[in-house]
gemmi code that builds the backbone of each chain (N, CA, C; Angstrom):
import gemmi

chains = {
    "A": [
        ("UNK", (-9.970, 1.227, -27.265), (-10.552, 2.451, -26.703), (-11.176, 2.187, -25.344)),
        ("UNK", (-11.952, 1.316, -25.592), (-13.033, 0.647, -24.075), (-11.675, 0.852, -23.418)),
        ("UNK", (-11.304, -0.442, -23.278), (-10.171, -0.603, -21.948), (-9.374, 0.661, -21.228)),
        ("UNK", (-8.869, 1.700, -22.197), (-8.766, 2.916, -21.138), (-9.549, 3.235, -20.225)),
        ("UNK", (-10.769, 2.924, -20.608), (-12.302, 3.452, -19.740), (-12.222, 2.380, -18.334)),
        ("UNK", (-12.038, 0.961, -18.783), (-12.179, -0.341, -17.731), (-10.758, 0.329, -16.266)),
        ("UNK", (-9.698, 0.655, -17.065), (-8.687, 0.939, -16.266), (-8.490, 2.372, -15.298)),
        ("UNK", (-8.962, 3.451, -16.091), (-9.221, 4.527, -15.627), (-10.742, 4.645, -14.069)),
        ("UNK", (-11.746, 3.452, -14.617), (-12.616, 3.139, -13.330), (-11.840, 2.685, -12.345)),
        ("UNK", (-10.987, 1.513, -12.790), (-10.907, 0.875, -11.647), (-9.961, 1.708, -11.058)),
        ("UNK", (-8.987, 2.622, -11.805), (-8.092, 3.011, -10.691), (-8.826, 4.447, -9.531)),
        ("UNK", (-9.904, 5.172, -10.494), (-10.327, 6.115, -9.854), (-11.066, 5.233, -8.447)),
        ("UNK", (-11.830, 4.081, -8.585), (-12.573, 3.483, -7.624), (-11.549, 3.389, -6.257)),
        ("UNK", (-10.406, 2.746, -6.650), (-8.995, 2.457, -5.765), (-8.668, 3.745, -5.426)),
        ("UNK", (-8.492, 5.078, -5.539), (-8.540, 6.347, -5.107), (-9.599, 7.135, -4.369)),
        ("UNK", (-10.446, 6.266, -4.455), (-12.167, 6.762, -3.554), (-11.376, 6.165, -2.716)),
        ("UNK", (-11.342, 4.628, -2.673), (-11.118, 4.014, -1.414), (-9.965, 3.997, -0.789)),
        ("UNK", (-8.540, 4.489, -1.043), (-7.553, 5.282, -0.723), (-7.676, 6.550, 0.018)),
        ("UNK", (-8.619, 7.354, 0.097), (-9.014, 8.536, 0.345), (-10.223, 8.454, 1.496)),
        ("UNK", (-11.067, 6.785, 0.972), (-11.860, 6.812, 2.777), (-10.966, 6.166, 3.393)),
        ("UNK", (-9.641, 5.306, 3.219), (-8.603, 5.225, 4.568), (-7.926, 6.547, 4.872)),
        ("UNK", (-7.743, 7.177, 3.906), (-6.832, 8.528, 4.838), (-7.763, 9.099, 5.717)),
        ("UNK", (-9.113, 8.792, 5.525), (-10.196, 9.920, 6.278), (-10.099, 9.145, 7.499)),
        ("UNK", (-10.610, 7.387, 7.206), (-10.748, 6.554, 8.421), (-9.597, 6.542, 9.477)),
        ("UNK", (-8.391, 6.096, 8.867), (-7.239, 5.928, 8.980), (-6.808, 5.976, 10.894)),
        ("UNK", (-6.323, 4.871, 11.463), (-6.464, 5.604, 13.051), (-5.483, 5.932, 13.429)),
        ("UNK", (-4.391, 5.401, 12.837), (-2.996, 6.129, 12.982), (-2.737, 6.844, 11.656)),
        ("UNK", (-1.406, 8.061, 12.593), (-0.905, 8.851, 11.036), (-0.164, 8.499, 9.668)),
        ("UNK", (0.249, 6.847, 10.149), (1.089, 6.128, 9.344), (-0.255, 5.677, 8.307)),
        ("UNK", (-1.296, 5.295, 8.765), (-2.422, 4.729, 7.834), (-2.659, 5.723, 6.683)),
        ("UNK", (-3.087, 7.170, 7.247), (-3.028, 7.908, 6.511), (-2.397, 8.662, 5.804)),
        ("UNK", (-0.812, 8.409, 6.020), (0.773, 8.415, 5.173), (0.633, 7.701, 3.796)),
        ("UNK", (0.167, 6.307, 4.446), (0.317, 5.206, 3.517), (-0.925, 5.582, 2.440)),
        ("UNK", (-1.870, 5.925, 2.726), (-3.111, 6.345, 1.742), (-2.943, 6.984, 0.887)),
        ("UNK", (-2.413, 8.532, 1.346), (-2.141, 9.619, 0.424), (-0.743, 9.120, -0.266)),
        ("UNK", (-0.151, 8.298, 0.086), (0.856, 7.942, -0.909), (-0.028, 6.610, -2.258)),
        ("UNK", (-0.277, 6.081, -1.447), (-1.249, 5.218, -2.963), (-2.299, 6.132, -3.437)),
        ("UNK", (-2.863, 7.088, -3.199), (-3.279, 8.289, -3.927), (-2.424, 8.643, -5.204)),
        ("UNK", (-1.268, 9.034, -4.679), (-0.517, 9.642, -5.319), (0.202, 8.909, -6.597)),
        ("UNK", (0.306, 7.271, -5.885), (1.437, 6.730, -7.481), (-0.159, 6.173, -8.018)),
        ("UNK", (-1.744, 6.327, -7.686), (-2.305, 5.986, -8.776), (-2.806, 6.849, -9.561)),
        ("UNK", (-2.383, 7.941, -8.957), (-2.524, 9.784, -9.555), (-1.935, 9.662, -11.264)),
        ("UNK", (-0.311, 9.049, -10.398), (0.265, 8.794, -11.929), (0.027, 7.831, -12.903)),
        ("UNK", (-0.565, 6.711, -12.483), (-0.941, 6.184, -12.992), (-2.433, 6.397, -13.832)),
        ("UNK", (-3.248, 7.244, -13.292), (-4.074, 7.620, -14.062), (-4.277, 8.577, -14.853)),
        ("UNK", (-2.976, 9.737, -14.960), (-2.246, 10.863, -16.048), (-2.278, 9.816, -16.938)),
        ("UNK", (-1.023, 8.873, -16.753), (-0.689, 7.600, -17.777), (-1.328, 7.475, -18.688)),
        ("UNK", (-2.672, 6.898, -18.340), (-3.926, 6.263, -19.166), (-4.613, 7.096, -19.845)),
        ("UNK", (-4.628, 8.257, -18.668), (-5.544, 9.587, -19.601), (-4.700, 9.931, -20.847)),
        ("UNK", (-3.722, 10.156, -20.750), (-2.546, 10.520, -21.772), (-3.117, 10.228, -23.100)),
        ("UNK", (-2.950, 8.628, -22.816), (-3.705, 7.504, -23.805), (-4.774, 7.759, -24.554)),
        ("UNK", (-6.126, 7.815, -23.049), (-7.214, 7.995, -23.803), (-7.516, 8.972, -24.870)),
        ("UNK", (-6.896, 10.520, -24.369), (-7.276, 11.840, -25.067), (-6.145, 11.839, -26.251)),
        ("UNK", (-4.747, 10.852, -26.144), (-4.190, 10.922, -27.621), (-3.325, 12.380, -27.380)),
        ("UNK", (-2.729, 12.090, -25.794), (-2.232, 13.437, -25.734), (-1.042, 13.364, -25.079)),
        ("UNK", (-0.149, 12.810, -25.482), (1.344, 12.158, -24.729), (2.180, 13.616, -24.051)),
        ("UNK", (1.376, 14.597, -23.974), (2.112, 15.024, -23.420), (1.976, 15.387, -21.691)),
        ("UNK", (0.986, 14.384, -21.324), (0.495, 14.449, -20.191), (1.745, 13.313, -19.618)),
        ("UNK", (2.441, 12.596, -19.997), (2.887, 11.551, -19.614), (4.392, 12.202, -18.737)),
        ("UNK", (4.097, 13.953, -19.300), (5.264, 14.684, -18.822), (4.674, 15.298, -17.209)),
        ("UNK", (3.576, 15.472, -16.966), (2.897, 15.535, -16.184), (2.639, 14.667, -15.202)),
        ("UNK", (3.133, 13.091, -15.780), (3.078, 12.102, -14.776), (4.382, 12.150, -14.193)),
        ("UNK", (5.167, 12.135, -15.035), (6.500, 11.987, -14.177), (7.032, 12.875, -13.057)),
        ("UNK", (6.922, 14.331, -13.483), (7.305, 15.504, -12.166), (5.770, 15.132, -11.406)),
        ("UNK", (4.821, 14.594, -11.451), (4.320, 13.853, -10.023), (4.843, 13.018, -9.093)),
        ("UNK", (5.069, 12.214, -10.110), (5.645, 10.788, -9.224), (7.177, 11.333, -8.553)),
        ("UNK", (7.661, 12.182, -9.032), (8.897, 12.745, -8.032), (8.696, 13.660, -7.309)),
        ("UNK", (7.505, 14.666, -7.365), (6.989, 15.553, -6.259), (6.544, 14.452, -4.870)),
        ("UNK", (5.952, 13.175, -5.605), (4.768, 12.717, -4.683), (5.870, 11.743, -3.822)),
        ("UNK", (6.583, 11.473, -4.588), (8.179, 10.815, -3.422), (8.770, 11.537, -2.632)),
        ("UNK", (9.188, 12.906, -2.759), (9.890, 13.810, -2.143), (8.862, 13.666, -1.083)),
        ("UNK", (7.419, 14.466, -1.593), (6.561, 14.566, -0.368), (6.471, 13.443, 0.490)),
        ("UNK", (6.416, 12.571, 0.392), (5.960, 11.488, 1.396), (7.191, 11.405, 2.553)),
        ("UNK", (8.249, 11.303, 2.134), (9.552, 11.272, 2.537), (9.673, 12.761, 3.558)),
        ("UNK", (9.333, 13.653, 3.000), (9.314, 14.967, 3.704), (8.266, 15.016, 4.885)),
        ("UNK", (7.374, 14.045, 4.813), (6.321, 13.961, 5.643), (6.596, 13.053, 6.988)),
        ("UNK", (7.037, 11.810, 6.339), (7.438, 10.744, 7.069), (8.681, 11.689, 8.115)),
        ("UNK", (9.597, 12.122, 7.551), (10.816, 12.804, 8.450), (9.993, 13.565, 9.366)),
        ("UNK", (9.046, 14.610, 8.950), (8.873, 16.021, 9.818), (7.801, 14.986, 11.333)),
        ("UNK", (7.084, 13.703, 10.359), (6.657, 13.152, 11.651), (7.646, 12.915, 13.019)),
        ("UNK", (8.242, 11.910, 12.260), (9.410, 11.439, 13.142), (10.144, 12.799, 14.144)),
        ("UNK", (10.271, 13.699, 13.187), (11.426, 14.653, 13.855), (10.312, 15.148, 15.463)),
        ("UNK", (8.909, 15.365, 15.245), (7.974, 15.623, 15.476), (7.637, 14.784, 17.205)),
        ("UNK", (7.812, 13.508, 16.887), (8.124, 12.842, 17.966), (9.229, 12.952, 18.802)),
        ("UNK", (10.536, 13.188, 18.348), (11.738, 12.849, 18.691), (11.520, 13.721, 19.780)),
        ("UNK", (10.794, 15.221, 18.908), (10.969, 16.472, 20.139), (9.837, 15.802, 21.583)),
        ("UNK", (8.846, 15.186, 20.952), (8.147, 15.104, 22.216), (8.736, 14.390, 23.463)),
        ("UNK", (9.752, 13.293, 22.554), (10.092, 12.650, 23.794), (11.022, 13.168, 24.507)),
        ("UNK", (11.824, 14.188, 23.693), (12.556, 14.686, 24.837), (12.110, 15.282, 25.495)),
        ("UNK", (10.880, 16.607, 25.682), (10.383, 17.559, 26.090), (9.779, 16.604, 27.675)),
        ("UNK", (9.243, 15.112, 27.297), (9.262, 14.249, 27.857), (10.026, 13.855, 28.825)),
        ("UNK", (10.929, 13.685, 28.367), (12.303, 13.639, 29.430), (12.517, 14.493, 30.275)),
        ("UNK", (12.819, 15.657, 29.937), (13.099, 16.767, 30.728), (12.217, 17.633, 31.370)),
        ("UNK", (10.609, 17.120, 31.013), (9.477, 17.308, 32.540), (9.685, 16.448, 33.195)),
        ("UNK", (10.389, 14.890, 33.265), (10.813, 14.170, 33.939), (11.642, 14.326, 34.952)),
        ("UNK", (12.646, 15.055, 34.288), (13.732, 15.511, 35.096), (13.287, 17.019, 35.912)),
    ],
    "B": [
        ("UNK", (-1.054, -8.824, -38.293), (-1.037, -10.066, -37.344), (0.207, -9.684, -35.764)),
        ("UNK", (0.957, -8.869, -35.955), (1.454, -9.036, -34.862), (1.030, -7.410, -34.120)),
        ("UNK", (0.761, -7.087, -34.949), (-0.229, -5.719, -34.431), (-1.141, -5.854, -33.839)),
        ("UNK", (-2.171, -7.399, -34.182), (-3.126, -7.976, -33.682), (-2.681, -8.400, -32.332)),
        ("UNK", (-1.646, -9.111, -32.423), (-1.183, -9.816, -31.316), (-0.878, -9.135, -29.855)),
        ("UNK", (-0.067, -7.721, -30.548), (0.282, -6.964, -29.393), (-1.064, -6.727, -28.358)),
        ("UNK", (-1.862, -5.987, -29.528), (-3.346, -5.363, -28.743), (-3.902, -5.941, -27.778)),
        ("UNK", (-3.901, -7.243, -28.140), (-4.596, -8.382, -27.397), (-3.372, -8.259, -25.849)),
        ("UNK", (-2.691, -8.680, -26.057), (-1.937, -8.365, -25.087), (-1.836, -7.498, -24.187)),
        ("UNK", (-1.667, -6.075, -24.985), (-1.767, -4.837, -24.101), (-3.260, -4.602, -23.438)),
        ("UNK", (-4.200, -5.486, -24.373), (-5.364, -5.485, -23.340), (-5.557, -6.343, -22.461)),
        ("UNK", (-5.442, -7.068, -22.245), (-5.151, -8.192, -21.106), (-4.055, -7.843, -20.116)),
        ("UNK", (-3.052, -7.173, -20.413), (-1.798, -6.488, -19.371), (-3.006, -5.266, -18.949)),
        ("UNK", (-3.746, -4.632, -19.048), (-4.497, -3.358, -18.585), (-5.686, -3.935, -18.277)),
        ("UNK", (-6.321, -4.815, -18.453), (-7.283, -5.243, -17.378), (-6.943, -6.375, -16.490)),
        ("UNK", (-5.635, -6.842, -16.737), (-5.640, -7.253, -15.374), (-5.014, -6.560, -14.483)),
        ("UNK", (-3.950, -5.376, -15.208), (-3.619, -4.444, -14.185), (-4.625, -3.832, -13.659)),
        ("UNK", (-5.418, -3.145, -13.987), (-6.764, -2.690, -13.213), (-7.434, -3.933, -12.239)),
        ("UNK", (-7.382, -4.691, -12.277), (-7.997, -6.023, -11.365), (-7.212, -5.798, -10.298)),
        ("UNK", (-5.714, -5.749, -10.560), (-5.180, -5.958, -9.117), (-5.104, -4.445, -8.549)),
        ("UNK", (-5.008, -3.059, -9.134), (-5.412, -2.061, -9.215), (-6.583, -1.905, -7.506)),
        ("UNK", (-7.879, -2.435, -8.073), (-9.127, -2.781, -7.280), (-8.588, -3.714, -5.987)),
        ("UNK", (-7.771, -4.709, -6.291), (-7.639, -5.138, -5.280), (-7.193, -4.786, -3.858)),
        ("UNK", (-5.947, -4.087, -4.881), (-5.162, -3.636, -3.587), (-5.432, -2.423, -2.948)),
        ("UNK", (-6.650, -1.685, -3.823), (-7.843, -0.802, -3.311), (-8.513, -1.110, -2.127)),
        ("UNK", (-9.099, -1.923, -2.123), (-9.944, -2.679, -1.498), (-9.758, -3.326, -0.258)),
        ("UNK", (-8.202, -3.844, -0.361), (-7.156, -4.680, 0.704), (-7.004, -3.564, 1.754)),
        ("UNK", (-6.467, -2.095, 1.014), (-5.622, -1.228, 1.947), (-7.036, -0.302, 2.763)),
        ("UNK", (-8.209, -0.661, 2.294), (-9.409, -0.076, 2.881), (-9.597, -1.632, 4.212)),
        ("UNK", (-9.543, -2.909, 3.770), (-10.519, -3.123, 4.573), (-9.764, -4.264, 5.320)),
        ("UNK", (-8.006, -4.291, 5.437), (-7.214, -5.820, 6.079), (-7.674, -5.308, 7.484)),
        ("UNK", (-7.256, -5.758, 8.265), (-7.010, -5.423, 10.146), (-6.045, -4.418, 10.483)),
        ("UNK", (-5.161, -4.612, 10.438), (-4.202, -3.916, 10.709), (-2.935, -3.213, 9.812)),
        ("UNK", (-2.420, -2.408, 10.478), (-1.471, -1.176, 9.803), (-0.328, -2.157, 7.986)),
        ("UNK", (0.361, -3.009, 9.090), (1.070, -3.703, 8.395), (0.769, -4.422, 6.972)),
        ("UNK", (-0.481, -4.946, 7.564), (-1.467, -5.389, 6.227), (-1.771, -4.725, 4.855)),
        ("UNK", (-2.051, -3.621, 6.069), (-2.832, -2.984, 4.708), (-1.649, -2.188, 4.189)),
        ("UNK", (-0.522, -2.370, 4.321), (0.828, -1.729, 3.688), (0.961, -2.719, 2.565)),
        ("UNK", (0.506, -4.368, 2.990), (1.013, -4.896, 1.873), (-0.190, -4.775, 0.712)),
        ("UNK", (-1.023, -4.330, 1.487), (-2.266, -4.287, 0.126), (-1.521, -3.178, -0.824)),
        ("UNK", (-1.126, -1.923, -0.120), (-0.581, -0.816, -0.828), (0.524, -0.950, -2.103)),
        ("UNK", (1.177, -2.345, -1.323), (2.542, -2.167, -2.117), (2.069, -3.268, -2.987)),
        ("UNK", (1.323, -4.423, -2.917), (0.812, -4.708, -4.546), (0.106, -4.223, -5.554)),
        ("UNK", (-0.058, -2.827, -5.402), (-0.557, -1.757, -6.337), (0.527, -1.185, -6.766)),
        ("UNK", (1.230, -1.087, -5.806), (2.613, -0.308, -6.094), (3.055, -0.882, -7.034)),
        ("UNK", (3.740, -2.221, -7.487), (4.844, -3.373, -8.154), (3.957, -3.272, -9.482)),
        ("UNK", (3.130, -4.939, -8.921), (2.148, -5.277, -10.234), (1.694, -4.649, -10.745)),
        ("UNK", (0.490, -3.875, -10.454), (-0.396, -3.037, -10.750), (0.534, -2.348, -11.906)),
        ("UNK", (1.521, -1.235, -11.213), (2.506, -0.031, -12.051), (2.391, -0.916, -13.101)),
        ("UNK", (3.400, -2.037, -12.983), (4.060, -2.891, -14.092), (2.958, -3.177, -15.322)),
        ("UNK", (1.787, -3.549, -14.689), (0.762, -4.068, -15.334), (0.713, -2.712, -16.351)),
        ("UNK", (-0.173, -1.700, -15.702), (-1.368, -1.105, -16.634), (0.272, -0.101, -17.310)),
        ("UNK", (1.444, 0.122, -16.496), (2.436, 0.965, -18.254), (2.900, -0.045, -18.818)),
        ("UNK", (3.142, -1.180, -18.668), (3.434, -2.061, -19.722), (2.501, -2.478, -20.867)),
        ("UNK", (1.100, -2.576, -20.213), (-0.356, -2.292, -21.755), (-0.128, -1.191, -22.322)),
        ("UNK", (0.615, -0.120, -21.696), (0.460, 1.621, -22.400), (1.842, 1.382, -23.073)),
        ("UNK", (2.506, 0.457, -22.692), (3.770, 1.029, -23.069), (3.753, 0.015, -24.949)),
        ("UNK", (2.879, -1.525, -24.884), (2.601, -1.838, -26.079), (1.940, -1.170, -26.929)),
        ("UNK", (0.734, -0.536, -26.346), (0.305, 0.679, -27.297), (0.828, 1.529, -27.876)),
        ("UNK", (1.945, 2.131, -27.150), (2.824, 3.285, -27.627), (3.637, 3.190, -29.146)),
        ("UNK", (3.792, 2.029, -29.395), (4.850, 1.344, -30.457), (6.074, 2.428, -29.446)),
        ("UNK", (7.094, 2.666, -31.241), (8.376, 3.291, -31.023), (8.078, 4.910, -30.667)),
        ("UNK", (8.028, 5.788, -29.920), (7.958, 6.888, -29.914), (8.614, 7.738, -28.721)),
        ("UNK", (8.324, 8.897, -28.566), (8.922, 9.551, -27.196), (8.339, 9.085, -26.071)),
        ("UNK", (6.932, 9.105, -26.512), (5.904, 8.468, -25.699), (6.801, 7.337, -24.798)),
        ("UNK", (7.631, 6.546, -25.562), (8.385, 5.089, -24.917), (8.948, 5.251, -24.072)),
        ("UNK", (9.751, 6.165, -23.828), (10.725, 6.354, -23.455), (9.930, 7.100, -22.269)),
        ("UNK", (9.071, 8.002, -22.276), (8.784, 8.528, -21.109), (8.358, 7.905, -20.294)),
        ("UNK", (7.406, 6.746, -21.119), (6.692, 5.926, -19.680), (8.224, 4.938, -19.358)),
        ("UNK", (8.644, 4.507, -19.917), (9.980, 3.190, -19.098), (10.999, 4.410, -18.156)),
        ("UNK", (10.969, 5.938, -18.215), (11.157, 5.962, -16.983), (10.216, 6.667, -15.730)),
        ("UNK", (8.814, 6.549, -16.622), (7.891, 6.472, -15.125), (7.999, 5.399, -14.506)),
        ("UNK", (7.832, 4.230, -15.278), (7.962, 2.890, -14.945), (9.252, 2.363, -13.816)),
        ("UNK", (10.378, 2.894, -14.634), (11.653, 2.613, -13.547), (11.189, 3.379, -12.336)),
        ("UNK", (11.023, 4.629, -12.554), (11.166, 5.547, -11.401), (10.117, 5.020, -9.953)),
        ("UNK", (8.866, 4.738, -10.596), (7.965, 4.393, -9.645), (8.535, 2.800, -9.029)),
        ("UNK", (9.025, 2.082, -10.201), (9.499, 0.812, -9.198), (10.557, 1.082, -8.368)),
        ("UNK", (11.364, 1.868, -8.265), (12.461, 2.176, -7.720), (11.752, 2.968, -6.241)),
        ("UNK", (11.389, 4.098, -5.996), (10.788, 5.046, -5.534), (9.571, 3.905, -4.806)),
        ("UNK", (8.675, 2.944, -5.105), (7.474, 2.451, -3.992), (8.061, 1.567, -2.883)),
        ("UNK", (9.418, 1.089, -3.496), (9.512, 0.297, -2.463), (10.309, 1.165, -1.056)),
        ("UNK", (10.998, 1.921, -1.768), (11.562, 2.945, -0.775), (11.108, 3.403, 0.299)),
        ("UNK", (10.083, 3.941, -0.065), (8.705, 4.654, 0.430), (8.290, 4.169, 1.317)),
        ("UNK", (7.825, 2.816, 0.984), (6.880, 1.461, 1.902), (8.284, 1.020, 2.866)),
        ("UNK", (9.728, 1.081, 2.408), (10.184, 0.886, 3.256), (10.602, 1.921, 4.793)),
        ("UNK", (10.498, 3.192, 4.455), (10.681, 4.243, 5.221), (9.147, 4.498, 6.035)),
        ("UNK", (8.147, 4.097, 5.456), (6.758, 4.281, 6.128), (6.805, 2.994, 7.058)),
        ("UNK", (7.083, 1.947, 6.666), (7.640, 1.067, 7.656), (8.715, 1.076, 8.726)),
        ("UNK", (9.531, 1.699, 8.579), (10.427, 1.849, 9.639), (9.819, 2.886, 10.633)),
        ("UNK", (9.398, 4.169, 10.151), (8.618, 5.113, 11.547), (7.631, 4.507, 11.849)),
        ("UNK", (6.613, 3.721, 11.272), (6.099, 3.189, 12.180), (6.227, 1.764, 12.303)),
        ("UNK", (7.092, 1.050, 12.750), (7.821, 0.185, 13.531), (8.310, 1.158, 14.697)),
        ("UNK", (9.327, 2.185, 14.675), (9.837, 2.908, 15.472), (9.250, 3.369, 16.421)),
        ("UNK", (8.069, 3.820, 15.735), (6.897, 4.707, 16.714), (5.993, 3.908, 17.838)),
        ("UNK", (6.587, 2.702, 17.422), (5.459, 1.434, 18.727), (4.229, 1.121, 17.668)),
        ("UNK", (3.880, 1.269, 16.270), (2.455, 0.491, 15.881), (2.695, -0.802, 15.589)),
        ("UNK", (2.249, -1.813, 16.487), (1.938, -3.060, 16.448), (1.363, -3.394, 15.457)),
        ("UNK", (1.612, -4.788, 14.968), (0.418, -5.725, 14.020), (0.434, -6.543, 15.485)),
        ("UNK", (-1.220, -7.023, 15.351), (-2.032, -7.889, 16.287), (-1.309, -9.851, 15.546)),
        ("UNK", (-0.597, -9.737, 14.953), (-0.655, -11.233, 14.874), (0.773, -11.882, 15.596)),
        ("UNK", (0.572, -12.015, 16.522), (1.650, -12.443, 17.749), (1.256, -13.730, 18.153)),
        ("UNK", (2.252, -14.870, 18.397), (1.428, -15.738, 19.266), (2.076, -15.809, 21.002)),
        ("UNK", (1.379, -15.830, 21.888), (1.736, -15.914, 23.280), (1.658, -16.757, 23.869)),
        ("UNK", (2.869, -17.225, 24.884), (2.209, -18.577, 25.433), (2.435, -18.427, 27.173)),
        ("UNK", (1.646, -18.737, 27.535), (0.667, -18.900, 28.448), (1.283, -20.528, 29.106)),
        ("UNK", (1.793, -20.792, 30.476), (2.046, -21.645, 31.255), (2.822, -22.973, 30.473)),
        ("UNK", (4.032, -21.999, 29.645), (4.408, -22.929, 28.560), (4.086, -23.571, 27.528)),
        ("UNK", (2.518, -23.380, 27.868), (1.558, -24.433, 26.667), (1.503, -23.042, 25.428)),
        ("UNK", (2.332, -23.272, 24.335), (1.924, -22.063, 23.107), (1.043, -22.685, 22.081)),
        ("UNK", (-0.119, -21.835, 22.215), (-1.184, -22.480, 20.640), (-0.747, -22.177, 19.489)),
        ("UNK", (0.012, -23.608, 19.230), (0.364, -23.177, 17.665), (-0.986, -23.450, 16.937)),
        ("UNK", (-1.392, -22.931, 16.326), (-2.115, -23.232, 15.453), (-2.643, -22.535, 14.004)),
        ("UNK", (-2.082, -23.195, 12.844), (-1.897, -22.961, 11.832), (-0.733, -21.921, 11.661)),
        ("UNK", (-0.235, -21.309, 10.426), (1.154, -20.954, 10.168), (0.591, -19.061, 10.028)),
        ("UNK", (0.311, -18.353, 10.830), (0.434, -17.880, 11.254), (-0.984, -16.943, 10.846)),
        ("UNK", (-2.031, -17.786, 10.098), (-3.040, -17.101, 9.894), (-4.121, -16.907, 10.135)),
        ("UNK", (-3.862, -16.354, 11.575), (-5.051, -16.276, 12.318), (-5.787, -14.850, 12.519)),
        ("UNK", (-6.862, -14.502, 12.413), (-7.644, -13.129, 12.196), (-7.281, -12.597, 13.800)),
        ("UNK", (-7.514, -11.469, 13.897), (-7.114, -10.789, 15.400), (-8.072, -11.437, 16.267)),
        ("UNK", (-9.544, -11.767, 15.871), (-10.889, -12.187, 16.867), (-10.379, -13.260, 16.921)),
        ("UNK", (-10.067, -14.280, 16.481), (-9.837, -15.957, 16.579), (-8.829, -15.706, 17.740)),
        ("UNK", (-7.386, -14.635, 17.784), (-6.198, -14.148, 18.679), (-7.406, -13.780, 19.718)),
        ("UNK", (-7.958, -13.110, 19.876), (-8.694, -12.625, 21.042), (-9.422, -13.763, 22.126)),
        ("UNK", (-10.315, -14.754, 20.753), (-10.838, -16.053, 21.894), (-9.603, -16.614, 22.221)),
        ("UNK", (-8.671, -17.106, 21.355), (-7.408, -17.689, 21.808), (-6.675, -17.527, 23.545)),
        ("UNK", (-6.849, -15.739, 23.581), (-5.962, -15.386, 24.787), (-7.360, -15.232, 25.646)),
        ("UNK", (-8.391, -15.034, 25.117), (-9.138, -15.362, 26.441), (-9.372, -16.485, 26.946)),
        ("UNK", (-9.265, -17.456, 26.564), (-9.182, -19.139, 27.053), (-7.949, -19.141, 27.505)),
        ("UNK", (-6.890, -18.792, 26.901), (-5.851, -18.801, 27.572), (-5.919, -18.178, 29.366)),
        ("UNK", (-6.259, -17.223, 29.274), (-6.145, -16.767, 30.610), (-6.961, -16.977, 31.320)),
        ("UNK", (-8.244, -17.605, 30.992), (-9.279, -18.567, 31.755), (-8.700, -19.534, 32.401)),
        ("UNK", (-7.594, -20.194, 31.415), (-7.068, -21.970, 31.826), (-6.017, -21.187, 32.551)),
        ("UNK", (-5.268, -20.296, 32.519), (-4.394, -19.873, 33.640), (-5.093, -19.247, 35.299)),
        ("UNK", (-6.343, -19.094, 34.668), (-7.224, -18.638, 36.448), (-7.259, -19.920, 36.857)),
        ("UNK", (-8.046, -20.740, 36.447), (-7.736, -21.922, 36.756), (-6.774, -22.726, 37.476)),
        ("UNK", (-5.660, -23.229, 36.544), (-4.773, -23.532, 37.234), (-4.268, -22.677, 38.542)),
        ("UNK", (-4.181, -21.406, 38.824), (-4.214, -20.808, 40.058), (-4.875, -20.989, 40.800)),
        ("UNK", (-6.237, -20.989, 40.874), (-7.207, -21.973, 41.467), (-6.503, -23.538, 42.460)),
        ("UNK", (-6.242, -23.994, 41.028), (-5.943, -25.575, 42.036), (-4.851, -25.245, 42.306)),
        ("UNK", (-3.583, -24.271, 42.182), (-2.512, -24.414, 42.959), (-2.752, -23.298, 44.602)),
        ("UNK", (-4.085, -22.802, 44.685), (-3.980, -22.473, 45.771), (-4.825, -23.410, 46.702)),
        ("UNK", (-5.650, -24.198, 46.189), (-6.044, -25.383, 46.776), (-5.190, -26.109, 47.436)),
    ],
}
model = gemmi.Model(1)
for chain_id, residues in chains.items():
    chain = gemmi.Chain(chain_id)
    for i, (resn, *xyz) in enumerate(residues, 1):
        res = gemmi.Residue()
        res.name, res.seqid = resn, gemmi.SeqId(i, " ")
        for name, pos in zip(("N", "CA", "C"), xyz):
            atom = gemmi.Atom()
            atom.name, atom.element = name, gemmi.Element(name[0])
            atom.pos, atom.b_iso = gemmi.Position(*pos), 0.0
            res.add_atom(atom)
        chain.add_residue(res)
    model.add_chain(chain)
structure = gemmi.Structure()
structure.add_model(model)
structure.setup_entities()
């Protein structure tokens, strides 16, 4: 019983401090990378809760996370990139 | 007795998954730089996962329960490295540097040690460096 409790701290503690790098974070990649370890310890802490409360059906709840929270990151990472691509051209062609 | 055995197990797989859990908490809050603290990220990602559903997954015995976590389990091992690899490539792409470079300066390169040097130790490094290069300009305009 304890040990759900030992695991569920430590991962919520690792999600405080996941969450003061997305705040700190000085680039947007820092804070990419944050809200994504947010996210797979999100599932990971459905997981455990599952456990603790004796309620497996949360474990259905972990999984369409962990594939929302992939799509998203991926969707994020692109719209950055795409995001740049435009600047540099817009770049270019005040150049020109 | 082997009911005994498992427990013990699955508790020791879940607190030490939570250990490295904290760690790589802790790593991705407080390394130097971008790169670093990616790898703090992604040993939460691997171990960690592996760790604390493999204690859940001995707990579970035979059930649906099993089956759901081995493919959270696949999915997330499959899916972090992906991730860490695509968050790595835009920013590689985008110009974010890691500070651990070594430079050399009038041919003379400070090797020193295998490549683990903190960014401040890099900082006195290249400022002596470019001291001993004023220098030598010095006596070659002498």
């Amino acid at each position: 019983m304890s040990m759900y409790v030992i695991v569920s701290i430590a991962i919520l503690v690792t999600m405080t401090l996941a969450l003061a790098r997305a705040l700190k974070g000085p680039s947007v990649y820092d804070r990419v990378l944050a809200v994504n370890m947010f996210g797979t310890k999100t599932v990971l802490l459905l997981a455990v809760v599952a456990f603790f409360y004796g309620r497996p059906d949360f474990l259905d709840l972990a999984l369409a996370y962990a594939l929302i929270n992939f799509v998203g990151i991926l969707a994020v990472l692109e719209f950055f990139q795409s995001q740049r691509n435009d600047d540099e051209e817009q770049a270019k062609e005040q150049e020109e | 007795m082997l009911e005994q055995v498992l427990y013990v197990l699955s508790w020791i797989m879940l607190t030490v998954g939570g250990f490295f859990v904290l760690v790589g908490g802790i790593g991705a809050l407080r390394l130097p730089n971008f790169y670093t603290r990616m790898h703090a990220a992604s040993v939460t990602d691997t171990i960690a996962t592996f760790l604390v559903l493999g204690g859940l997954l001995l707990q579970a015995g035979l059930t649906i329960a099993t089956v759901k976590l081995i493919a959270i389990l696949v999915f997330l091992l499959l899916t972090g490295p992906t991730a860490s690899y695509a968050l790595a490539n835009a920013a590689l792409l985008s110009g974010v540097k890691s500070n651990a470079t070594f430079r050399k300066v009038n041919g003379k390169g400070s090797k020193s040690g295998a490549g683990q040097e903190t960014s401040v130790n890099q900082e006195t490094d290249a400022s002596q460096e470019t001291s001993a290069s004023q220098e030598n300009n010095e006596e070659q305009s002498k």
